[in-house]
C-alpha positions as CSV (number, residue, x, y, z in Angstrom):
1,X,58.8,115.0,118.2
2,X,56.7,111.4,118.6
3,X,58.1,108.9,116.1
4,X,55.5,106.3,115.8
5,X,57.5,103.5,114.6
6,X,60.0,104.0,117.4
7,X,59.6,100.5,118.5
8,X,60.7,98.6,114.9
9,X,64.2,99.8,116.1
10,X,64.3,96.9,118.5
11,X,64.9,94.3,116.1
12,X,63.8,91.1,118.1
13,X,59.9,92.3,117.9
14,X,58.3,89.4,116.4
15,X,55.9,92.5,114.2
16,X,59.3,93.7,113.2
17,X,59.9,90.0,111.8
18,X,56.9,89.2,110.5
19,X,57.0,93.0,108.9
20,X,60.3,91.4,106.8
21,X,59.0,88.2,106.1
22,X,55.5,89.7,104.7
23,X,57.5,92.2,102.4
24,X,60.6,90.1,101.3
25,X,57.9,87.6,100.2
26,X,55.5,90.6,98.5
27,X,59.0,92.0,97.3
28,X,59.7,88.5,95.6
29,X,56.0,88.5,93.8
30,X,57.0,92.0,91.9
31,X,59.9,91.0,90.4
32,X,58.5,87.5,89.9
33,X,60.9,85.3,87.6
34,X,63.3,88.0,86.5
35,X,65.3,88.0,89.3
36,X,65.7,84.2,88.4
37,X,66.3,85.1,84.8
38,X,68.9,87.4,85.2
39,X,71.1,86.4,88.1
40,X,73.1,83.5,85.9
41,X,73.9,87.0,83.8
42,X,75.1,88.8,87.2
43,X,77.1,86.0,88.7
44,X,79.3,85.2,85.8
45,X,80.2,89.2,85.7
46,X,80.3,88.9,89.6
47,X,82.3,85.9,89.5
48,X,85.3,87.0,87.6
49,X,88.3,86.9,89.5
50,X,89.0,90.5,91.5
51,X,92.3,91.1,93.6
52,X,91.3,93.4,96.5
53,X,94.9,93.6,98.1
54,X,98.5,92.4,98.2
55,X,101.5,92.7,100.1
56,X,104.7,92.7,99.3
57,X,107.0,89.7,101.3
58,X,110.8,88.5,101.5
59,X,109.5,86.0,99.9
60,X,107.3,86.8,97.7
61,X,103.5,88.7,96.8
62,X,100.6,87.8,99.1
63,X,97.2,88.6,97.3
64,X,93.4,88.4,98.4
65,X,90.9,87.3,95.6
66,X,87.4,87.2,95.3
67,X,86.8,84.7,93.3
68,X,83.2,82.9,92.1
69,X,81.9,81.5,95.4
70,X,84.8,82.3,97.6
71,X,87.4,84.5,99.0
72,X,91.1,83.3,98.8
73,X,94.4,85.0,100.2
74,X,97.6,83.3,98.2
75,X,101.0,83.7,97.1
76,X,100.6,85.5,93.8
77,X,100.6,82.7,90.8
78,X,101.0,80.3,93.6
79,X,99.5,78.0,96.2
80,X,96.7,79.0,98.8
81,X,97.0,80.6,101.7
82,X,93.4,80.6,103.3
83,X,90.1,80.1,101.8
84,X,86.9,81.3,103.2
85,X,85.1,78.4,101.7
86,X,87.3,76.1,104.3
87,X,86.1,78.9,106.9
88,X,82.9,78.8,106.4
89,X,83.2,74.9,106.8
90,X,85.0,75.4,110.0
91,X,82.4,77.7,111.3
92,X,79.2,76.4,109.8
93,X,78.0,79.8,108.8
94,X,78.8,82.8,106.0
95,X,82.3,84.0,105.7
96,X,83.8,87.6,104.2
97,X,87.3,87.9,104.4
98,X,87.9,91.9,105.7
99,X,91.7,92.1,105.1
100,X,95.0,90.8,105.4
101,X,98.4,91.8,107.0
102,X,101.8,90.0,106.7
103,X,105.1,90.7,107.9
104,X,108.1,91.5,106.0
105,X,110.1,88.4,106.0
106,X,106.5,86.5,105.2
107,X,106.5,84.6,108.2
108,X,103.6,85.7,109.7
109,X,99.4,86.7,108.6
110,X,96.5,88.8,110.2
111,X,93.4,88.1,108.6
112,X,90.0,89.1,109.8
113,X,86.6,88.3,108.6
114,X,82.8,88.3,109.8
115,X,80.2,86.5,109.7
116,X,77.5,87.1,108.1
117,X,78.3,90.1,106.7
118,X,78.8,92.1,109.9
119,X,81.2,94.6,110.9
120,X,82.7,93.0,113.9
121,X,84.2,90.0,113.2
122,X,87.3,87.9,114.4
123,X,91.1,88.5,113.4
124,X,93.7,85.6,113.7
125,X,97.4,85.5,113.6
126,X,98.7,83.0,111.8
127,X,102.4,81.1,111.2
128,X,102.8,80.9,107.8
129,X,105.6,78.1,107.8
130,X,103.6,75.6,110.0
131,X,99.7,77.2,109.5
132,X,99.6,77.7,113.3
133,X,97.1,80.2,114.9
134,X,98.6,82.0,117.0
135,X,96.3,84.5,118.5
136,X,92.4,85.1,118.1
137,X,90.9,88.5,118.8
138,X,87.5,88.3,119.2
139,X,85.6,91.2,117.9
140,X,88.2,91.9,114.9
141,X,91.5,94.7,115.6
142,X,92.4,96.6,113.1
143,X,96.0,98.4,111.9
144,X,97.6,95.3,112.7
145,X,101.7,96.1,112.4
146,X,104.4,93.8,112.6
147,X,107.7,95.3,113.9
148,X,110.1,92.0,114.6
149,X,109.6,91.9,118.5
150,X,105.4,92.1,118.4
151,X,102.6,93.8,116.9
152,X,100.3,96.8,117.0
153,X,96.9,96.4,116.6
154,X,93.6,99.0,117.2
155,X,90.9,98.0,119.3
156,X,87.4,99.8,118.5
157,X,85.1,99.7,121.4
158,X,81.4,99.3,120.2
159,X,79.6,98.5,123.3
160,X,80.7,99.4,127.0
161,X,84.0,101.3,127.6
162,X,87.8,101.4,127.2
163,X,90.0,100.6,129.3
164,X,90.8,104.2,130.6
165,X,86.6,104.2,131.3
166,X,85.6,106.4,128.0
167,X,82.2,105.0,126.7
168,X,81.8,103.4,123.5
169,X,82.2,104.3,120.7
170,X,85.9,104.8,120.3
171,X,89.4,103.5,119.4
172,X,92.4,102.2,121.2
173,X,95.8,101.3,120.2
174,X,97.6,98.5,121.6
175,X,100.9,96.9,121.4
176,X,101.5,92.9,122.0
177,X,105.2,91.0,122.4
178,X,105.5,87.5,123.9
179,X,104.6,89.0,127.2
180,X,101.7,90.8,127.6
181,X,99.4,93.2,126.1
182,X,99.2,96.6,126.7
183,X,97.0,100.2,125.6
184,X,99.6,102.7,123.8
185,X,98.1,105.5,122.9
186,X,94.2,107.3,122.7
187,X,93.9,107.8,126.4
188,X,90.7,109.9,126.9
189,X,90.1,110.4,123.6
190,X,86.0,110.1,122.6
191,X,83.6,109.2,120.3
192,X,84.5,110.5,116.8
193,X,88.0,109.8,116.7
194,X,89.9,107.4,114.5
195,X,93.4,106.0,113.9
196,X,95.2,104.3,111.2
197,X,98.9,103.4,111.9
198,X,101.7,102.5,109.4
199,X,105.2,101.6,109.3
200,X,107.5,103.4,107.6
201,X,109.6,101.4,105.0
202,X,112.3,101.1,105.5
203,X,110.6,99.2,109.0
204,X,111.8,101.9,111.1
205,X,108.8,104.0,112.7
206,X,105.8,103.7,113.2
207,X,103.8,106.5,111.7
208,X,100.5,107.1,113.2
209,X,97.7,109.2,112.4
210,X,94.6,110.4,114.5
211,X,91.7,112.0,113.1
212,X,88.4,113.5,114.3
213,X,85.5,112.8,112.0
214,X,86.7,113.3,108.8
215,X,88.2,116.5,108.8
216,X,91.0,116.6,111.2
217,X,94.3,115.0,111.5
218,X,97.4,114.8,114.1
219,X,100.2,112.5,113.4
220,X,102.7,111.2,115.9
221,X,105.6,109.3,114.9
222,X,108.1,107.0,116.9
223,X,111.2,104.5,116.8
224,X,108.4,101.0,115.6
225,X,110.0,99.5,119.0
226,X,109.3,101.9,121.4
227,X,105.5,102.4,121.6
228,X,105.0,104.9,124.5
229,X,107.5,107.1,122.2
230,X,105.0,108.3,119.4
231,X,105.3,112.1,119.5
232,X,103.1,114.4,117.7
233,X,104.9,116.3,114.6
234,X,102.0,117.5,112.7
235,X,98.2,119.2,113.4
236,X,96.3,120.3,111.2
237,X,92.3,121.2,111.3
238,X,92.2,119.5,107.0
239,X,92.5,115.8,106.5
240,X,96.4,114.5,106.3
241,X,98.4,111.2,106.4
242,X,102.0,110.3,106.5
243,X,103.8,109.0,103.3
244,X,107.1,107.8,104.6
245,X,110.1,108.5,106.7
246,X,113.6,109.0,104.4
247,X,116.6,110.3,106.0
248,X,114.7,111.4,108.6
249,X,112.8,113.6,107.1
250,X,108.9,112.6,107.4
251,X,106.6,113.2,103.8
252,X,103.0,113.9,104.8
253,X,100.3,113.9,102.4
254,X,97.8,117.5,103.5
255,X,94.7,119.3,102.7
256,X,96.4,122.5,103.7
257,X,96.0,125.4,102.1
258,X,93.0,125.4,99.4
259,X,92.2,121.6,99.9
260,X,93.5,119.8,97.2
261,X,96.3,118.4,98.3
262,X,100.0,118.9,98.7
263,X,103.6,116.9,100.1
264,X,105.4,118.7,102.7
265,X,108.7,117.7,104.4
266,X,109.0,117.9,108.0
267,X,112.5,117.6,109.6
268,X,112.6,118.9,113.5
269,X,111.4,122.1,113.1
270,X,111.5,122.5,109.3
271,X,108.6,122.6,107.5
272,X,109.7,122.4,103.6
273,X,106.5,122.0,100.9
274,X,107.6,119.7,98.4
275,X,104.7,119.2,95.8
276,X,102.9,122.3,96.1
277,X,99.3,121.7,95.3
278,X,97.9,122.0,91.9
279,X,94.4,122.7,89.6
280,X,93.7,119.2,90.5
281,X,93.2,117.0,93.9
282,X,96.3,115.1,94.6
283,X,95.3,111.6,96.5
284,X,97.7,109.7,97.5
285,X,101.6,109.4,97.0
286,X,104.1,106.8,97.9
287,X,108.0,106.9,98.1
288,X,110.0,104.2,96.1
289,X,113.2,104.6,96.1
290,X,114.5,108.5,95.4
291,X,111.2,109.0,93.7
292,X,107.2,110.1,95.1
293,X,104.9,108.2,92.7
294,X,101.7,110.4,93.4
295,X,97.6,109.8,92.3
296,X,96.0,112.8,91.0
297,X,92.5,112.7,90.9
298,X,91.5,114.8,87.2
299,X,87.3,114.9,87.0
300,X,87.2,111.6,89.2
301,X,89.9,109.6,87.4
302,X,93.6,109.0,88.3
303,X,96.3,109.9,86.3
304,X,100.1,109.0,88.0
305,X,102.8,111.9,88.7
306,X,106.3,110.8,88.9
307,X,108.6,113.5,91.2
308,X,111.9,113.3,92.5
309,X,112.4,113.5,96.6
310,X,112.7,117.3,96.1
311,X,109.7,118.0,94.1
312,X,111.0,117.7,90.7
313,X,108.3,116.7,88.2
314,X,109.5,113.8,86.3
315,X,106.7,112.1,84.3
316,X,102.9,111.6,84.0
317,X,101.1,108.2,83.2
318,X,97.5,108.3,81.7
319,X,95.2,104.7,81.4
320,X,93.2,103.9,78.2
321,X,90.5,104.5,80.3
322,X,89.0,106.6,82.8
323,X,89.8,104.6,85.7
324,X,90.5,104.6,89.8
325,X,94.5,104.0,90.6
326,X,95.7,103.5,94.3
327,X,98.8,101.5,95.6
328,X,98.5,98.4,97.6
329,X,101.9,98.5,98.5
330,X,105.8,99.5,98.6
331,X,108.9,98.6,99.8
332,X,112.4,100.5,98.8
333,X,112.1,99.0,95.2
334,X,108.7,99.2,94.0
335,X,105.2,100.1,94.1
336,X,101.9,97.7,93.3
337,X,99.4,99.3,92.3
338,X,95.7,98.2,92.1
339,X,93.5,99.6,88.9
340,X,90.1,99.0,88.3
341,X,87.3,101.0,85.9
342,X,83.6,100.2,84.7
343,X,84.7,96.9,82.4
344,X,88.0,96.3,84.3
345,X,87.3,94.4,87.6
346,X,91.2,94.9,88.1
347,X,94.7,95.1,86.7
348,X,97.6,94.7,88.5
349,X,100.6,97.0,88.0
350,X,104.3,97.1,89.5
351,X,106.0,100.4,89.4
352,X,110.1,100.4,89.8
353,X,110.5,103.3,88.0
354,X,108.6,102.4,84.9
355,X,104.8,100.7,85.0
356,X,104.3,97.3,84.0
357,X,101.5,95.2,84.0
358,X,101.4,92.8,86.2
359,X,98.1,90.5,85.6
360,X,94.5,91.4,84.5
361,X,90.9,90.9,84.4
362,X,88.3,92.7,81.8
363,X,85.3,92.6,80.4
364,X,84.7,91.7,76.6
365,X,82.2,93.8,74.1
366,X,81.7,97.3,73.0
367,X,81.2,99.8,75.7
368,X,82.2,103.6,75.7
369,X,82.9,106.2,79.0
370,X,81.4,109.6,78.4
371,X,82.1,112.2,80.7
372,X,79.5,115.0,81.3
373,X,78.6,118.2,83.6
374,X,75.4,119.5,84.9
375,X,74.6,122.6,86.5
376,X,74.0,122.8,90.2
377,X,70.9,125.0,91.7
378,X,73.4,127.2,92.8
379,X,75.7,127.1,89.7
380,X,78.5,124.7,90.4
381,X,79.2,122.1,87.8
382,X,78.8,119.0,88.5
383,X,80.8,116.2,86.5
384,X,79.4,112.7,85.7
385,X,80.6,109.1,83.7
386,X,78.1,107.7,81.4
387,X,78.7,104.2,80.6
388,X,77.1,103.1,77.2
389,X,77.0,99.8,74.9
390,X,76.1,99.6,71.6
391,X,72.5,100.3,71.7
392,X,71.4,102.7,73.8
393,X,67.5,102.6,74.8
394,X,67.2,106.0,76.8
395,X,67.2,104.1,80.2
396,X,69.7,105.1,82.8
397,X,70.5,103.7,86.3
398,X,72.5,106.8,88.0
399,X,74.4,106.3,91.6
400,X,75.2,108.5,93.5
401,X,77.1,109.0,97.5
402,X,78.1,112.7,98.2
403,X,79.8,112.8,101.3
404,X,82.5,111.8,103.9
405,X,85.2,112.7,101.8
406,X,84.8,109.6,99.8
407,X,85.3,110.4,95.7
408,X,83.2,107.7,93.7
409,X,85.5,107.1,90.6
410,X,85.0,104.7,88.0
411,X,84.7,101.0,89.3
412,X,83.4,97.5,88.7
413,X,79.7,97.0,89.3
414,X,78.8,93.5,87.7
415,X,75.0,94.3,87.7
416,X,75.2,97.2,85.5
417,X,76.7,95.1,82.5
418,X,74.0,93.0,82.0
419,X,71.7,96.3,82.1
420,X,74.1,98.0,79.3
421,X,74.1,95.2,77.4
422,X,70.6,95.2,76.7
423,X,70.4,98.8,76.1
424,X,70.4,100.3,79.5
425,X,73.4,103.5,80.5
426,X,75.1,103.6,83.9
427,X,76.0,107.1,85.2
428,X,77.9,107.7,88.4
429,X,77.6,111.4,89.4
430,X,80.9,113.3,91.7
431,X,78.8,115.4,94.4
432,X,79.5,117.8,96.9
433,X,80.8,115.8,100.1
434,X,82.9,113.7,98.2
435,X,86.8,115.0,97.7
436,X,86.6,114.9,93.9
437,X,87.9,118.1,94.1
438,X,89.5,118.7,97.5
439,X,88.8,119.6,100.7
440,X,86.2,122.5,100.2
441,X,84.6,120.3,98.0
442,X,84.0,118.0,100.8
443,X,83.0,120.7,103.2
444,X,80.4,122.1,100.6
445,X,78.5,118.8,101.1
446,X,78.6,118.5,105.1
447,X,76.7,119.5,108.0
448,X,74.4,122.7,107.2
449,X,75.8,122.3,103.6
450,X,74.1,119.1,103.0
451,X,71.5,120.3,100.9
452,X,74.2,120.7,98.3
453,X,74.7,117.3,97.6
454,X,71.1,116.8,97.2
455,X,71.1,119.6,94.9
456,X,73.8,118.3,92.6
457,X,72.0,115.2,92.3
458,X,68.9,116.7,91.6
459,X,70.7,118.3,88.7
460,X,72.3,115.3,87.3
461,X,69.2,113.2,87.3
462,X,67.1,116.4,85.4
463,X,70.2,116.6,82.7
464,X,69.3,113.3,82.2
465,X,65.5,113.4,82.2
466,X,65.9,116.4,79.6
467,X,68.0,114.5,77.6
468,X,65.4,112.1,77.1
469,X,66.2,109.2,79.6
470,X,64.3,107.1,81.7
471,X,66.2,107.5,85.2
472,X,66.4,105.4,88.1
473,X,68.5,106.8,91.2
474,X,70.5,104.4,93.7
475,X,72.6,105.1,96.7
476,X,73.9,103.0,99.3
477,X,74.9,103.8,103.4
478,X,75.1,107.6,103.1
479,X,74.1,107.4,99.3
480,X,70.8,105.8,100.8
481,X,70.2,109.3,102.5
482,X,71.2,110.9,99.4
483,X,68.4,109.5,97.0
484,X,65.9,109.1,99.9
485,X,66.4,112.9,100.5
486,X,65.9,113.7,96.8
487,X,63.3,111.5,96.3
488,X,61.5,113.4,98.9
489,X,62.3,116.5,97.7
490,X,61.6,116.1,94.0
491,X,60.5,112.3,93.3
492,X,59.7,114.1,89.6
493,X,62.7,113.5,88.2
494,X,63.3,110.2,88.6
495,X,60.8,107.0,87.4
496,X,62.1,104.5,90.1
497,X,64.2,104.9,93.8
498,X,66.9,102.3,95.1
499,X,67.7,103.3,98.3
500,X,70.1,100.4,100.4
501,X,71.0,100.2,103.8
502,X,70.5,103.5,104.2
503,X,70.7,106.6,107.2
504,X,67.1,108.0,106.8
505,X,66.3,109.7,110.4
506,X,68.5,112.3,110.9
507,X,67.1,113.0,114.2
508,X,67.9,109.6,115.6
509,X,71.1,108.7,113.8
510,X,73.1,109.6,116.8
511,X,71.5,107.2,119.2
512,X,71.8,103.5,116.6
513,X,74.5,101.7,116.7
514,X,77.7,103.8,115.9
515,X,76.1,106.6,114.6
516,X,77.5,108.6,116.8
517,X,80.3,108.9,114.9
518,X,79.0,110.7,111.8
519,X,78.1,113.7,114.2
520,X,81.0,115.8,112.7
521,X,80.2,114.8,109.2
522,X,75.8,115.3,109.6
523,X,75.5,117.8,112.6
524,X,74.8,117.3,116.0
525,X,70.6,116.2,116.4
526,X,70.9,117.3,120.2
527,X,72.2,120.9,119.2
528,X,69.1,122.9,118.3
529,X,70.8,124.7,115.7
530,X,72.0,121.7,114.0
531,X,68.7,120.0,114.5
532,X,67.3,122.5,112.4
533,X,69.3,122.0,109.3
534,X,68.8,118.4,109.9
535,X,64.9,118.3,110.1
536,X,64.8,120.0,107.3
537,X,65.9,117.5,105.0
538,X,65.5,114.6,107.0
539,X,63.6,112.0,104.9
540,X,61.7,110.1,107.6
541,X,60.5,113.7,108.8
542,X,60.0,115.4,105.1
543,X,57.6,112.5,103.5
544,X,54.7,114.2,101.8
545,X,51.4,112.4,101.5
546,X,50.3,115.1,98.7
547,X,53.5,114.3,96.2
548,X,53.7,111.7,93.5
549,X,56.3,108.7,94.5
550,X,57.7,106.9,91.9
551,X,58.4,102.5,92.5
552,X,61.0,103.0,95.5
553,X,63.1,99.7,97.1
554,X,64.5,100.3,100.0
555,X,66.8,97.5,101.2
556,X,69.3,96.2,104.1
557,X,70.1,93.3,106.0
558,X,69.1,92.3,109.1
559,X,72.8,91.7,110.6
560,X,74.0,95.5,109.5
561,X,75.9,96.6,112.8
562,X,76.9,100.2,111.5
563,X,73.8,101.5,109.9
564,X,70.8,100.0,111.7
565,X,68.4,98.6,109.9
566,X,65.3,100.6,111.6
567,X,66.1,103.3,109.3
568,X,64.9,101.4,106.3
569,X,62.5,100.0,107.9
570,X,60.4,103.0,109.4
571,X,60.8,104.8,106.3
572,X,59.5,102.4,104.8
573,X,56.5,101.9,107.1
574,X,55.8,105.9,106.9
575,X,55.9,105.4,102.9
576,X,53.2,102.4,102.7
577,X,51.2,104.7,105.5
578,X,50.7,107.0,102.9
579,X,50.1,104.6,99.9
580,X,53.3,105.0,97.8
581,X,54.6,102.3,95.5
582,X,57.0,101.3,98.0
583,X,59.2,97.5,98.7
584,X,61.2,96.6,101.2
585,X,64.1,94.0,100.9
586,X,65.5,92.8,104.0
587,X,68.7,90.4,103.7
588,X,68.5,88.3,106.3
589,X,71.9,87.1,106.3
590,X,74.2,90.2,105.3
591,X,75.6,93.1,107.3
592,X,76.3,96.4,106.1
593,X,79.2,95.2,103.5
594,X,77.4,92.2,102.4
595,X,77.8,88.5,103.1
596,X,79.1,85.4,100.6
597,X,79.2,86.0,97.3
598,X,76.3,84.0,96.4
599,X,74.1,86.2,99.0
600,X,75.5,89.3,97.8
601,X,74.8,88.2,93.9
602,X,71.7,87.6,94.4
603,X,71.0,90.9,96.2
604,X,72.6,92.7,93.1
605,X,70.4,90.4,90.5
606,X,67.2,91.8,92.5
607,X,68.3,95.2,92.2
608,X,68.6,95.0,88.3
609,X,65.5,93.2,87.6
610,X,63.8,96.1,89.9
611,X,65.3,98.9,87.6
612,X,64.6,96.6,84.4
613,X,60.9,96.0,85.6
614,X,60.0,99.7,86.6
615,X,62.3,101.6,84.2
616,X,60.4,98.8,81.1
């Protein structure tokens, strides 16, 4: 099949950059002034203080903070550790902080941030008594582990091979003491696969797990000091993760069974279930002390499930609002636990047996979560929020994902209060794809199933329409293909598009950047049974020159290393071919997960004053 705008995925051609500098200035002309007008609105909600992550020392909590122009990582209520401001002075160029590590005794820090906003970036090691740097890895590791004597750390190959001669893209675990460096584990294994590797608490083992796609998991577990030990003591063809390791007896978190989660224990050759799985999805769970503090994920919120070490139900915490609960954290005392919801950017809990609040962050006015369901084409109900103020003008700005196994539950999203509070809703629908509600919930959404998702959507956005709103659909990465996908299919029921750095040709995906990966989770384009399902829904491939487009933005950045930009950009160019009301944004200094917060501000202002300015 001839693509005729094959050559805007080579991002150098001078058309390709004049393409982006024509329509980020034409782009700039719609929304005129309001973009201006708005954006002191967005940045103050943007600004307030969020915690992202902490770790829990010998001497003390180590948090990272976004805070109004910058990105900090300190001692919690104490002095600074690292700020990307100072970075970004350093390097002469845009900073975001990716994530921290420290050890135990808080002696030592991995941080690693890009610039620019891209996804490879650099990670340093860092003495925490003196502020030495002492090792720079240059494109950023990941599952960086302290265990006394060295460190583990993931290597993920995005260009040219590993070092056992398997072509990128894929993953390699390494190990590092004061001698040398050296590739533990993923021998032979290919593109698709991933790994995430913990310690146990009590600093013990390292627990590793390896999964293909995003349905699959093995996990191998080993004495932390012996890294060509890790033996494999669980398979299983669901997702899965370790918990912990207590008197030898290894908790996993698995999908087994109908998919919504349960806690087994595995000692030797026993295989005991300890929380068996319930009505609901059951997310994540931690061990502090004798206890399992566990997330349960009821219609897209958490609630918190207290049980003993042999499955004894002991209590169940519910937040004042619907809200999204995971732990940042443990050691053999306690838990910290990270919450956040629509007008809570975050609160900080501890959990030692009790919760307790640790410090917060909220927004102030009158707002109200409603919680709805619409029906699927093929039945299925499908549950969404609805954020309101105190007026409520029949406008609605509804997001959406579906897919990967990623749940969208309530969050933070600074440019929808400003929309609210002049009248405007905010709805977030749960699709198909997503594990809202397990593992077959996922697998409804994925591969030849995809239409689904698309489905669900479709639904939401015509509940809403009938209900009387004005509706304007966004997605973002794989939420990109989502409303791109509906908006081809039925551009009817919604009065404006937002479609960010999105995956749009489904028959190319594979051969961009790392999209290789997502082959378990779309389909295979090179398999002509997959490439069937794909073509059929594929936006680039499915634009019709007879329908009715409503005002459609599609935007990225031109530094986005996982999903390329060419995507946007050719769907865009087929759009305009055929006359639709269509803008492209092009960021020219952000990657996929955005840049400094100024940069990222500003893209999030011009995304409001596009729904305020088409929606009226």
């Amino acid at each position: 099949m001839e693509d005729p705008y094959i050559w805007m995925e080579n991002l150098n051609d001078e058309r390709v950059l004049k393409l982006v500098e024509e329509e980020n200035k034409r782009f700039r002309g719609f929304i005129s002034d309001l973009s201006d007008e708005l954006f002191p609105e967005v940045w103050e909600y943007y600004s307030m203080p969020a915690l992202s992550s902490a770790r829990l020392t010998d001497k003390g909590v180590i948090a990272m903070y976004k805070e109004r122009d910058r990105q900090v990582i300190q001692w919690l209520g104490g002095e600074t550790i690292l700020d990307s401001k100072e970075l970004e002075g350093e390097l002469n160029d845009e900073v975001l902080l990716q994530g921290f590590t420290a050890d135990k005794s808080g002696k030592l820090l991995a941080y690693s941030f890009s610039i620019g906003g891209a996804d490879e970036g650099i990670t340093r090691i860092v003495d925490l008594e003196t502020g030495e740097i002492l090792e720079e890895f240059k494109p950023s590791v990941w599952n960086v582990t302290f265990t006394g004597n060295g460190y583990y750390f993931s290597r993920f190959y995005r260009h040219g091979e590993t070092p056992d001669g398997v072509k990128a893209p894929a993953v390699r675990l390494f190990f590092r003491d004061e001698n040398r460096e050296r590739m533990v584990f993923g021998k032979g294994l290919g593109s698709g696969y991933f790994m995430g590797l913990r310690k146990s608490t009590d600093g013990k083992w390292a627990m590793l797990t390896v999964t293909f796609g995003w349905d699959k998991a093995d996990i191998y577990i080993g004495p932390i000091d012996a890294p060509e030990s890790l033996e494999k003591v669980y398979s299983a063809e669901v997702p899965a993760e370790p918990i912990d390791v207590v008197n030898g007896k290894l908790y996993v978190l698995t999908r087994e069974g109908k998919g919504l989660g349960k806690v087994i224990a595995i000692e030797g050759e026993n295989v005991t279930e300890v929380i068996p799985e319930g009505e609901f999805p059951l997310e994540w769970a931690v061990i502090e002390g004798s206890k399992i503090l566990a997330g349960r994920l009821v219609h897209a919120s958490h609630r918190l499930e207290v049980y003993s070490l042999n499955g004894e139900k002991l209590d169940e915490v519910t937040f004042d609002l619907p809200g999204s609960v995971y732990p940042l954290d443990t050691d053999e005392k306690r838990v910290l636990l990270r919450y956040e919801s629509f007008t809570v950017p975050y609160r900080l809990y501890e959990f030692d047996g009790e919760l307790k609040l640790v410090e917060r962050q909220e927004v102030e006015g009158t707002f109200r979560v409603e919680e709805d369901f619409a029906v699927s084409k093929d039945g299925t109900r499908i549950h969404y929020f609805h954020v309101k103020g105190s007026k409520d003008k029949k406008r609605v700005w509804v997001f959406g994902y579906g897919g990967f196994n990623i749940s969208l539950t309530p969050r933070f999203i600074p440019q929808a209060i400003p929309f609210i509070k002049r009248g405007g809703t905010f709805a977030m629908a749960n699709l198909r794809g997503g594990s809202e509600y397990g593992e077959e919930w996922h697998r409804a959404g994925m591969r030849e199933n995809k239409g689904n998702v698309f489905d669900d959507f479709i639904a939401v956005l015509s509940k809403l329409k009938g209900d009387g709103y004005k509706v304007a659909a966004w997605g973002r990465s794989n939420g990109g293909l989502l409303v791109s996908a509906t908006l081809t299919q039925r551009p009817e029921v919604m009065g404006a598009a937002l479609i960010g750095y999105p995956v749009i040709d489904m028959l190319r995906f594979h051969k961009l950047y790392i999209g290789s990966v997502w082959v378990p989770e779309y389909g295979n384009p090179d398999d002509p049974k997959d490439r069937e399902f794909l073509l059929k829904y594929s936006p680039y491939h499915n634009i019709d020159p007879k329908k009715s487009y409503p005002p459609t933005l599609i935007y990225t950045g031109l530094h986005d290393d996982r999903v390329h930009p060419a995507h946007a950009i050719k769907f865009f160019a087929k759009m305009r071919e055929i006359g639709a009301p269509v803008y492209l944004r092009v960021e020219t200094k952000s990657g996929h997960m955005g840049a400094s917060p100024e940069t990222r501000a500003r893209e999030l202002t011009d995304l409001l004053a596009f729904v305020v300015k088409t929606l009226g």
